[in-house]
C-alpha positions in Angstrom: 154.4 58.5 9.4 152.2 55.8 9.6 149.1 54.4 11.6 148.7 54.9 14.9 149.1 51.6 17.3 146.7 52.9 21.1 146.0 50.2 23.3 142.1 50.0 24.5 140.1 49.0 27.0 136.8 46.9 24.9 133.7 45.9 26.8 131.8 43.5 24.8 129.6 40.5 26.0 130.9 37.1 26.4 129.2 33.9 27.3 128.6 33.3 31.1 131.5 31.0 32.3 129.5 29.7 35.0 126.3 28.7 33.1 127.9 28.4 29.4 125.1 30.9 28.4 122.4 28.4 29.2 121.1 30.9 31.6 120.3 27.9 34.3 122.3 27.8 37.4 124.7 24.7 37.6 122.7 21.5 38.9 119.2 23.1 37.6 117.3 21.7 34.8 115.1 24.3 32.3 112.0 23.2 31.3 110.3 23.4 28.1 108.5 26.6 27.1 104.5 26.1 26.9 104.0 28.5 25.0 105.5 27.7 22.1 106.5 23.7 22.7 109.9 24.5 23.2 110.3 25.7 19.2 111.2 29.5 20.3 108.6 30.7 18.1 104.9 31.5 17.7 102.6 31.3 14.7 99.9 33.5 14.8 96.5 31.9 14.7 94.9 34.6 12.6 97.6 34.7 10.1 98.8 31.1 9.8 102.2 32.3 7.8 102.8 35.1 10.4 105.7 33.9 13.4 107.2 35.7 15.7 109.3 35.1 18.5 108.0 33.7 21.6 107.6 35.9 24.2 107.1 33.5 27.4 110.5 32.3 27.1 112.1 35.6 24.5 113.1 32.9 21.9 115.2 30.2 24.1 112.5 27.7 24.1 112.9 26.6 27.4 112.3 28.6 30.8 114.6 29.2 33.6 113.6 27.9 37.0 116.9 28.8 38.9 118.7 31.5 37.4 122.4 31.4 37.6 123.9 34.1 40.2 126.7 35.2 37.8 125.2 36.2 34.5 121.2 36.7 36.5 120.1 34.6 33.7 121.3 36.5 31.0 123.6 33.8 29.6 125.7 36.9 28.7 128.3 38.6 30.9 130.2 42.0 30.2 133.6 41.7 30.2 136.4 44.2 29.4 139.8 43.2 27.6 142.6 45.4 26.4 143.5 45.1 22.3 145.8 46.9 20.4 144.7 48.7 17.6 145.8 50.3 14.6 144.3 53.6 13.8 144.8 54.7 10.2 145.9 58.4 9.7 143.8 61.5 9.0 141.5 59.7 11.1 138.8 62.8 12.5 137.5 63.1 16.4 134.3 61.2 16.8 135.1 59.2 13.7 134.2 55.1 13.8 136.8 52.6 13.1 135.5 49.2 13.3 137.7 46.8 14.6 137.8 42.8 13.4 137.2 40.0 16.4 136.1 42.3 19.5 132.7 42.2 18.8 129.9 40.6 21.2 130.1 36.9 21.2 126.8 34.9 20.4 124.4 32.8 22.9 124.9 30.2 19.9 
């Protein structure tokens, strides 16, 4: 007897079809972050080696001025698909199987 082939219902984040994960609704331009000069991170004027993300725009670098209706400016959407998986024998209740290629996409 071998593994055990269960099809599942995943829920993992995709990138927004609507904005491409740029967060901006279609026809709407960003504009770049003053905080940080558009670079997405800080430095630290007391520690001049010390960065840290920005938090005016949370690391993008440029802020939203018309957020897009389908992903609320996320750039990330959840989305649920169906795989099939093979789970291995002996496997326990409660026990993690990680599965290749249905993890969450990146904003990248």
């Amino acid at each position: 007897m071998g593994p055990l082939n269960k099809i599942l219902d995943c829920e993992r984040l995709v990138r927004c079809g609507v904005c491409d994960g740029k967060r901006e609704a279609p026809g709407s331009q960003p504009s770049t972050c003053y905080s940080c000069a558009g670079s997405g991170v800080k430095t630290h004027s007391l520690f001049k080696h010390k960065e840290s993300i920005c938090q005016t725009c949370s690391g993008f670098g440029s802020l939203v001025k018309t957020k897009c209706n389908s992903c609320a400016g996320k750039g990330m959407v959840n989305k649920v698909t169906q795989a099939e998986v093979q789970i291995p024998r002996f496997v326990m209740d409660k026990d993690v199987v990680s599965i290749d290629l249905l993890g969450h996409e990146t904003k990248d």
